[in-house]
N, C-alpha and C positions, 0 to 999 in steps of 0.2 A: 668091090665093085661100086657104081656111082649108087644103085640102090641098098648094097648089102654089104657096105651100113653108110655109107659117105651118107645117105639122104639121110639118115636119121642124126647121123650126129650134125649136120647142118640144120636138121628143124629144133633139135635140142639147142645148139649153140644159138640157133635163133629167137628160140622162147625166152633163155637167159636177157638176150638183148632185148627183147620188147618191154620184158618186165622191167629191166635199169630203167629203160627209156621212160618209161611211165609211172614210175615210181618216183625217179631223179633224186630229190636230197630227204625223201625218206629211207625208214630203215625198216627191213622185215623183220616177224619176231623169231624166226629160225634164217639158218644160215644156207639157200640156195644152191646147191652144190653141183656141178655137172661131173659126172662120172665116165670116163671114155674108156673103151675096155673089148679088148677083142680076143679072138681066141676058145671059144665055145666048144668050135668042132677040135682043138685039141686038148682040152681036157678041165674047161671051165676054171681056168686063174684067177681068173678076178672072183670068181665067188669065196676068195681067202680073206681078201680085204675086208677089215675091219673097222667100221666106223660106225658113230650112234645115229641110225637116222630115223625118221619120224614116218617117209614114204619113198617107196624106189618107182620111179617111172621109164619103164625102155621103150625104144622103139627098133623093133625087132621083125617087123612084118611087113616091110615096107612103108613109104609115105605116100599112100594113096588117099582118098578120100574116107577121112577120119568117121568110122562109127560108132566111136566111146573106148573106152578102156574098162579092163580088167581091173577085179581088187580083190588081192584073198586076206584083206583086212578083218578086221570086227566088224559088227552090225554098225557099230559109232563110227565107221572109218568109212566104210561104206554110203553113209548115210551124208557124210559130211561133205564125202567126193562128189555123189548125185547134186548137192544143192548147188556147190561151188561149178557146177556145169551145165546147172539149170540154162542160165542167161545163152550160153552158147543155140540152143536146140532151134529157135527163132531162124538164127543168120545160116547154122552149118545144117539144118533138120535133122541130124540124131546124134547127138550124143549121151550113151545109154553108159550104165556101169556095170558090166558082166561081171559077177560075182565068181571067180572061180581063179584059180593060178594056174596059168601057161610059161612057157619059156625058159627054156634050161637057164639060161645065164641067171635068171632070176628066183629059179626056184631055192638054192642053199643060201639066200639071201630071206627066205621065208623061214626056213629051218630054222632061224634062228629068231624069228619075233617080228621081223621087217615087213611093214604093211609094201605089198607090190603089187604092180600092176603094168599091164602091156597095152602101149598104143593100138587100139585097133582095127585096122584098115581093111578097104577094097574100094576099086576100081569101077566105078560107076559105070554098068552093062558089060561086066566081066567075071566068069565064074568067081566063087572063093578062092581057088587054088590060084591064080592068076598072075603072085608074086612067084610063086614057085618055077613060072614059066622060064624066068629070068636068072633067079637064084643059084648064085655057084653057077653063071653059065658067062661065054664071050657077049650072049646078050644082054648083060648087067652092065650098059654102058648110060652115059648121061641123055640119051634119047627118050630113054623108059618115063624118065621123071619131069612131070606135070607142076609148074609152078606155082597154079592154082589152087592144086592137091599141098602140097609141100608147106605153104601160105595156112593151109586150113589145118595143115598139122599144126605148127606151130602156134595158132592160136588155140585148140585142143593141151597143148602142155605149157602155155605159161600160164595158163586161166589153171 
């Protein structure tokens, strides 16, 4: 559907694009990867794939109004995520790091050493459950999603 996942892999695909943009003819010192991958509710495939990565970021909750991300990192991974999302807290008002690991697609991707962590969203004056409303339904269409919202994800995953 347009929210589950069309939105996230568009705020993903878009964080990729901001950072080229603004980085132009420099180079990072790891290699930026965007990962697309679907199929959870049938039996979690992509959590086979094998590559060395440093950190897994999904967004898997929707793209609503970003409240920080998850990290079931080390205390150094953790600590390193909080400061490089300091500057954020100012423009978006929270961006916090929940210490803990959610999300199936990402959890056999911890199993194995991989620091992750899950985009954390909601819907400003709408319960928690609020993605759920939509999720797996006819009304998972592109009306749900806020370009505002969407905008502020992606500035939450290229930073």
């Amino acid at each position: 559907g347009a929210m589950d996942d069309a939105g996230g892999v568009f705020v993903a695909w878009e964080a990729l694009r901001t950072i080229r943009q603004a980085l132009q003819e420099h180079r990072t010192r790891r290699t930026i990867r965007l990962i697309l991958f679907s199929g959870e509710e049938l039996g979690l495939w992509a959590a086979g794939c094998t590559l060395r990565l440093s950190y897994m970021l999904e967004t898997d909750g929707g793209t609503f109004d970003p409240r920080g991300v998850t990290c079931s990192g080390s205390a150094a991974t953790t600590a390193a995520l909080r400061t490089v999302l300091q500057p954020l807290e100012s423009s978006l008002g929270a961006c916090n790091v929940f210490e803990k690991l959610d999300g199936p697609d990402i959890t056999e991707w911890a199993s194995v050493g991989v620091p992750v962590g899950n985009l954390v969203t909601q819907r400003t004056g709408e319960s928690a459950d609020f993605y759920f409303q939509f999720h797996h339904s006819r009304g998972d269409t592109v009306s749900v999603q806020d370009p505002f919202e969407m905008d502020r994800c992606t500035a939450v995953m290229a930073v």
